[in-house]
C-alpha positions in Angstrom: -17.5 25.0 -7.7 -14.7 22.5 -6.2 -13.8 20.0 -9.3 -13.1 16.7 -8.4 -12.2 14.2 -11.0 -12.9 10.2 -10.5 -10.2 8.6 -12.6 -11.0 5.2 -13.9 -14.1 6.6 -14.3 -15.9 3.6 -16.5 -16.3 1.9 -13.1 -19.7 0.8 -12.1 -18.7 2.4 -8.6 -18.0 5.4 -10.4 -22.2 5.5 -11.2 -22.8 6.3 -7.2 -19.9 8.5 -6.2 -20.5 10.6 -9.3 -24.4 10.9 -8.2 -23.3 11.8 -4.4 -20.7 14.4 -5.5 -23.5 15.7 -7.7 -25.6 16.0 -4.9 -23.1 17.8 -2.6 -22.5 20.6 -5.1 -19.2 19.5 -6.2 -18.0 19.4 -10.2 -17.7 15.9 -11.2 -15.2 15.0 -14.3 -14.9 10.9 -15.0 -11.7 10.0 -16.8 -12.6 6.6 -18.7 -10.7 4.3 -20.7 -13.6 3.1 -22.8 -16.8 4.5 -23.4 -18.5 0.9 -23.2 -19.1 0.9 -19.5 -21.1 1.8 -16.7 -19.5 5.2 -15.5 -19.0 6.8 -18.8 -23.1 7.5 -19.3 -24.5 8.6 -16.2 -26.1 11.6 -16.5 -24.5 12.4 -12.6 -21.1 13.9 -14.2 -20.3 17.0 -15.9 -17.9 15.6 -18.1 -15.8 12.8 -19.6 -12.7 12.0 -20.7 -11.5 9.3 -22.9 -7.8 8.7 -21.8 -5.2 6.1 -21.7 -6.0 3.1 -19.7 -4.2 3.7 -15.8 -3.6 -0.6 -16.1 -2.0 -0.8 -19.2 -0.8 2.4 -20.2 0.0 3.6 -16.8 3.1 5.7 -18.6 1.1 7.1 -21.2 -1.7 8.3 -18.5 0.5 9.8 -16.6 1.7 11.8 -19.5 -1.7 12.8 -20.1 -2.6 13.2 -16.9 0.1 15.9 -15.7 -1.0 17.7 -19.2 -4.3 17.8 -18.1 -4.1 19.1 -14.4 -1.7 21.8 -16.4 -4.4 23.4 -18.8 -7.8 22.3 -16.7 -7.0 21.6 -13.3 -8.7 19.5 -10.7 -9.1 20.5 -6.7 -9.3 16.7 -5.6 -8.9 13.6 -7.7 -10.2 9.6 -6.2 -9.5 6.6 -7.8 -11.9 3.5 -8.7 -9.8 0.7 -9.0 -6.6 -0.5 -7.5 -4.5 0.5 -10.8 -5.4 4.0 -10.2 -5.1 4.2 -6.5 -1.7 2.7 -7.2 -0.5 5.0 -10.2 -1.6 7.8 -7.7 0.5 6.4 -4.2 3.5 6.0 -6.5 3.3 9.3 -8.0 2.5 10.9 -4.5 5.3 13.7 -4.2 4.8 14.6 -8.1 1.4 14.7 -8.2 -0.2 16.0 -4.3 1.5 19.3 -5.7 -1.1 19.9 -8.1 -4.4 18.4 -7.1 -5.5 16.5 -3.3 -6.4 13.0 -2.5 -6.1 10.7 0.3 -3.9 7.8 -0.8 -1.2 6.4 1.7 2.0 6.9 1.1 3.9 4.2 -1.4 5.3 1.9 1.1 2.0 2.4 3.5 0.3 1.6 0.6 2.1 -1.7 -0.6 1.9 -2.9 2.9 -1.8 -3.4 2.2 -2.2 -3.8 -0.9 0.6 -6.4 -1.6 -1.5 -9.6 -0.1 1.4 -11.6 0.7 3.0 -8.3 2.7 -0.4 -8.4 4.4 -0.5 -11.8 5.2 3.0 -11.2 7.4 1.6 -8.6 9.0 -1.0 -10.7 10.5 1.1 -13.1 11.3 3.2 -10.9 13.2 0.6 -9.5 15.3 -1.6 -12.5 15.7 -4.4 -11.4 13.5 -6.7 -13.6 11.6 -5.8 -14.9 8.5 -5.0 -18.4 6.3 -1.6 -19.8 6.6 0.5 -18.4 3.8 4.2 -18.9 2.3 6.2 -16.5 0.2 6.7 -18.3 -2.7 9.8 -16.6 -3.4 11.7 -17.9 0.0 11.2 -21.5 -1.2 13.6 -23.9 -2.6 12.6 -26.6 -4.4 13.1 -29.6 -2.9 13.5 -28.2 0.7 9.9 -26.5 1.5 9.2 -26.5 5.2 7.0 -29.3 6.9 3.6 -28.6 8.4 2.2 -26.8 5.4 -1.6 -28.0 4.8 -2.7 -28.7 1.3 -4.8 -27.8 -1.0 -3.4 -24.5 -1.5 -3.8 -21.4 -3.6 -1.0 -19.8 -5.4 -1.5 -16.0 -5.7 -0.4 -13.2 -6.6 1.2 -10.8 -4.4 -0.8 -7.9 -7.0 -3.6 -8.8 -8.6 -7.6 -8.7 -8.3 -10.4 -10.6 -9.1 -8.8 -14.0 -8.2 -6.7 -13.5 -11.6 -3.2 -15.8 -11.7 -5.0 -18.1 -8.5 -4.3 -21.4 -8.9 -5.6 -24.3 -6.5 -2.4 -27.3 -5.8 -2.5 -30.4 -3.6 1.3 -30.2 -2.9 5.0 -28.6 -3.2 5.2 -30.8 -6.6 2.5 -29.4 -8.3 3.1 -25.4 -6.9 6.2 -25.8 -9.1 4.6 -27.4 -12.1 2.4 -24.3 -12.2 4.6 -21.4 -10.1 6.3 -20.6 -13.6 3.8 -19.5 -15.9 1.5 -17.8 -13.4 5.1 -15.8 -12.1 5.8 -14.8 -15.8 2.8 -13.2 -15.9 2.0 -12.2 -12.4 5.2 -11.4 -10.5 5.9 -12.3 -7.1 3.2 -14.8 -5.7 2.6 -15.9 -2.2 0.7 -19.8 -1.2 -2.3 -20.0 1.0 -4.0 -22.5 2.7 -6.9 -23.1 0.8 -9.9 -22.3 3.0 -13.1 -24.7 1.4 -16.6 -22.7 0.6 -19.3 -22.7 2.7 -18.4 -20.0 4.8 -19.9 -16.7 4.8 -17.5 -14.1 2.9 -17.6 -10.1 4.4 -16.9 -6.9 3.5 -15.5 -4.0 5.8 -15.3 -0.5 4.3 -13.9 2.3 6.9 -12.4 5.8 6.8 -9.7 6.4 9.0 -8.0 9.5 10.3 -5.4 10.0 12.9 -5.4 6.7 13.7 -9.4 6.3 14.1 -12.5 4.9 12.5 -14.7 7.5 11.3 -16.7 6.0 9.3 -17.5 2.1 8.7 -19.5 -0.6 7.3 -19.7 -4.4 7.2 -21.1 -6.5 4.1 -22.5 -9.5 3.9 -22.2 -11.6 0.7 -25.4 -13.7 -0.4 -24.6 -15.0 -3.6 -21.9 -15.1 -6.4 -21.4 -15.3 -10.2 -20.1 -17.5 -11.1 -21.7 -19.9 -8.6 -17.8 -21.1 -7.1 -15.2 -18.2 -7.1 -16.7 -15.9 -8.5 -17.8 -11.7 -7.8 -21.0 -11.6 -5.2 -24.2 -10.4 -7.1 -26.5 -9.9 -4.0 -25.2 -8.2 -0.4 -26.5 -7.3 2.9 -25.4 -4.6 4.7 -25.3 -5.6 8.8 -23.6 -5.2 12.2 -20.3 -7.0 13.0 -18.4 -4.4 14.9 -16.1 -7.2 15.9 -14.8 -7.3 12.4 -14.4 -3.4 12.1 -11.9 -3.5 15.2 -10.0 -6.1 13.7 -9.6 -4.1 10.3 -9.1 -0.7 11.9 -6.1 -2.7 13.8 -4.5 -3.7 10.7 -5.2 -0.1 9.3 -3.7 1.5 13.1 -0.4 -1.0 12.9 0.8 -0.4 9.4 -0.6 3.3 9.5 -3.0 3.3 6.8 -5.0 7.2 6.7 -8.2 7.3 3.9 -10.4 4.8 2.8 -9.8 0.8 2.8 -12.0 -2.2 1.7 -11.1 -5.7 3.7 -12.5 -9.3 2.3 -12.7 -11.5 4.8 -14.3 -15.1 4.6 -15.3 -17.6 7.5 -14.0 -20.8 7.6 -16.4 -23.4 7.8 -14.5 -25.9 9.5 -13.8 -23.7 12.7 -16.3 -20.7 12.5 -13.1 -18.4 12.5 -13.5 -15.2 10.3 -10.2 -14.7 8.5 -8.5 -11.5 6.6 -7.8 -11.9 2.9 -7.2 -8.3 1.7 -6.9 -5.1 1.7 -8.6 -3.2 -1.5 -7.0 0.0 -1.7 -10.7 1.7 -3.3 -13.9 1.7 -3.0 -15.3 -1.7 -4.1 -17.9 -2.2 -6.8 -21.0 -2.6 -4.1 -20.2 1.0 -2.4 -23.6 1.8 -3.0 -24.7 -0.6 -0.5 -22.6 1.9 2.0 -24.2 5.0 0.7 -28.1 3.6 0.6 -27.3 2.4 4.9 -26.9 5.8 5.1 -22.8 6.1 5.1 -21.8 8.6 2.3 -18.5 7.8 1.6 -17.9 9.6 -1.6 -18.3 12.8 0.2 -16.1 11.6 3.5 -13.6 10.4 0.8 -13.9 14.2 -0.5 -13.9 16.1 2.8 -10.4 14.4 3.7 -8.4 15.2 0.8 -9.8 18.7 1.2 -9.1 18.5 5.3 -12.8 19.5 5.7 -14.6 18.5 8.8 -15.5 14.9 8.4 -19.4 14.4 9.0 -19.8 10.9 11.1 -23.0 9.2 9.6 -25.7 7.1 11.5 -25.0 3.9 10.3 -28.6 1.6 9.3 -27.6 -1.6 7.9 -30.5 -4.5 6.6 -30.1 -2.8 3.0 -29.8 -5.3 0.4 -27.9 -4.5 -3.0 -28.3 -6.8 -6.0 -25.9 -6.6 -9.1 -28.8 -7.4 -11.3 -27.1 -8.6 -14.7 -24.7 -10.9 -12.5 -27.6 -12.1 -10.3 -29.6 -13.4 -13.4 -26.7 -15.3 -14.8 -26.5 -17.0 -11.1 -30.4 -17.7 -11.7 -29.7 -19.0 -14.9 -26.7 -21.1 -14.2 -28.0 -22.4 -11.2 -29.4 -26.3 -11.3 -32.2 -26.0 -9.1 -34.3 -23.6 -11.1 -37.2 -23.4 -9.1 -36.1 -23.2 -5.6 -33.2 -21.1 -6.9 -36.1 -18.6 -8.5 -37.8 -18.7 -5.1 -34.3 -17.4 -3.9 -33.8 -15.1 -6.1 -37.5 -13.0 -6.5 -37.6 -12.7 -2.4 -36.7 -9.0 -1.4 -36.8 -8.0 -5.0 -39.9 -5.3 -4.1 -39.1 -4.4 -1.0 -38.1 -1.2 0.1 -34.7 -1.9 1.4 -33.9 -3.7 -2.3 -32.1 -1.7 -4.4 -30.2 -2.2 -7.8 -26.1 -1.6 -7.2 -26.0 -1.6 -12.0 -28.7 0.9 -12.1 -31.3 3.3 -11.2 -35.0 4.7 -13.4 -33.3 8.0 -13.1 -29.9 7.1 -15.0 -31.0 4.2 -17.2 -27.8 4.4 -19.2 -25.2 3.3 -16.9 -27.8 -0.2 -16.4 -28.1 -0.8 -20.5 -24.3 0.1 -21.7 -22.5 -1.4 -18.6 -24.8 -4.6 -18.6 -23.7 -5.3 -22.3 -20.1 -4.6 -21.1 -20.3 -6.8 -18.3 -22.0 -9.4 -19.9 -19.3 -9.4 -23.3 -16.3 -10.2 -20.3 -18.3 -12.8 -18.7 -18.6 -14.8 -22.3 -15.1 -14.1 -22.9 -13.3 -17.4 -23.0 -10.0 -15.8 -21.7 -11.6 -13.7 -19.1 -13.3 -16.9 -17.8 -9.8 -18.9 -17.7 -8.4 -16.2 -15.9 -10.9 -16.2 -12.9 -11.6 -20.0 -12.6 -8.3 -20.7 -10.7 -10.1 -21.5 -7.2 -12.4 -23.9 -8.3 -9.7 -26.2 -10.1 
């Protein structure tokens, strides 16, 4: 049986790819940093691993990690977050000699994953995205003219809209640039583009150079209400949006599996690239219940098996159901938000992204993690950047 190991394994994306690979016949092992979590208890996996956290002991994993694929082995290894999909790009030429995966190479990688690289790429070839500045050109004092405020300051690394911080001017970017630099690194300043506008989601699998699988979300709602993760997607057509993400993918030469955000401004209609997620996101279920299996197509590359091309059937909806009740529950208009909130919930294209009657554990530990973070006062600082 063909062993593939999912590291960051705690994941709540980690739940569905586990299930999939199940299903396919392969060996699933989840390497986890904590066992409070979605991914460490579904019943999908054959075993897991408690091991140093690929974030913030990215030396120490790798320690443990070479040990491991010593004395146990793995055939292919996929990451769940962008820590591990990093930690496995930069450790390319060490590590594709003992286990396979499809992860660009370093500077392929960065080119995507680094938002403010990104955001020059774009530019360069005329794609669609906000106006942005590298922060690290600047000189106080003589900034260029032209530049629209409000603005975001971002990280060039970073997810979740951690280190973002909204400014009205040049003034106040450097009354803030310092401390979210000491703890961010390099950041890059956006043009601040206002809510209202529908945000997106493209996942697609390249090789050679070609789309062989896609998929386009469409987020309904977020927690928290402003800025925050979305809690209830639809999965549609836009193949407009797919050829503008495979372009980025085709110029910088990405191969494997990417996940765009994109969000439509309000003020013009125009639908503009944010980022590149070098994983599969958190709703990847909402791929795999349209009838796109990803976590086997993810599999099948690194092996350089056939790739199977799936009939894409969008109009699925996929709710984050612990997040979704704290939008109900946060959200003013009770009633006509509860009218919102109950419609879909029995239909047949519903379905749960945090859990399933067939692997109830994943749904009760990962809720109580999810919902600890969300109450965490320095979780909430960290995330509320847009919306000051």
């Amino acid at each position: 049986m063909i062993k593939v190991g999912l590291l960051d394994g705690q994941t709540i994306q980690a739940v569905i790819f586990a299930k999939q690979l199940k299903k396919a016949g392969y060996e699933v092992v989840l390497f986890c940093d904590t066992k409070l979590s979605y991914g460490y208890h579904t019943r999908y996996a054959h075993t897991k691993i408690i091991c140093p956290s690929t974030q913030k002991e990215t030396a120490k994993f790798h320690d443990f990690f070479l040990d491991y694929l010593e004395k146990e082995g793995l055939d292919v290894v996929v990451p769940m977050n962008d820590y591990s999909a990093k930690y496995l790009s930069e450790h390319k030429t060490v590590l594709q000699e003992k286990v396979k995966f499809s992860i660009p190479d370093y500077p392929i990688f960065m080119k995507g994953y680094d938002k403010n690289q990104l955001m020059q790429i774009c530019a360069e070839n005329n794609l669609p995205h906000p106006k942005s500045l590298d922060i690290s050109t600047l000189k106080k004092g003589f900034e260029p003219s032209g530049f629209n405020f409000p603005a975001l300051i971002k990280p060039n690394e970073t997810t979740g809209a951690r280190g973002f911080k909204k400014v009205n001017s040049f003034e106040e970017l450097w009354e803030h640039y310092g401390a979210i630099y000491d703890e961010f690194g390099n950041c890059h300043l956006q043009e601040f583009i206002p809510q209202g506008g529908i945000q997106y989601k493209v996942q697609i699998l390249m090789n050679d150079k070609k789309v062989i699988n896609s998929t386009v979300i469409e987020k309904h709602r977020y927690y928290p209400i402003n800025g925050g993760s979305s809690c209830f997607n639809r999965t549609i057509e836009k193949e407009e949006l797919v050829e503008i993400c495979a372009k980025v993918l085709q110029i910088i030469g990405w191969e494997g599996f990417a996940d765009f955000d994109l969000i439509e401004d309000p003020r013009n209609g125009n639908i503009q690239i944010m980022e590149i997620n070098p994983r599969v996101p958190a709703c990847i279920k909402a791929s795999v219940i349209s009838g796109v299996d990803f976590p086997r197509s993810i599999v099948a590359l690194s092996l350089n098996n056939p790739l199977e091309i799936y009939t894409y059937k969008p109009g699925k909806y996929l709710r984050y159901f612990s997040m979704d009740l704290l939008w109900l529950l946060s959200n003013k208009g009770k009633f006509s938000a509860f009218k919102q909130w109950t419609k879909r919930f029995f239909s047949a294209e519903h379905f749960l992204q945090d859990g399933e009657f067939t692997d109830p554990m994943p749904f009760i530990m990962g809720t109580y993690s999810g919902l600890a973070k969300q109450f965490n006062p320095k979780f909430r600082e960290q995330k509320k950047g847009m919306n000051q």
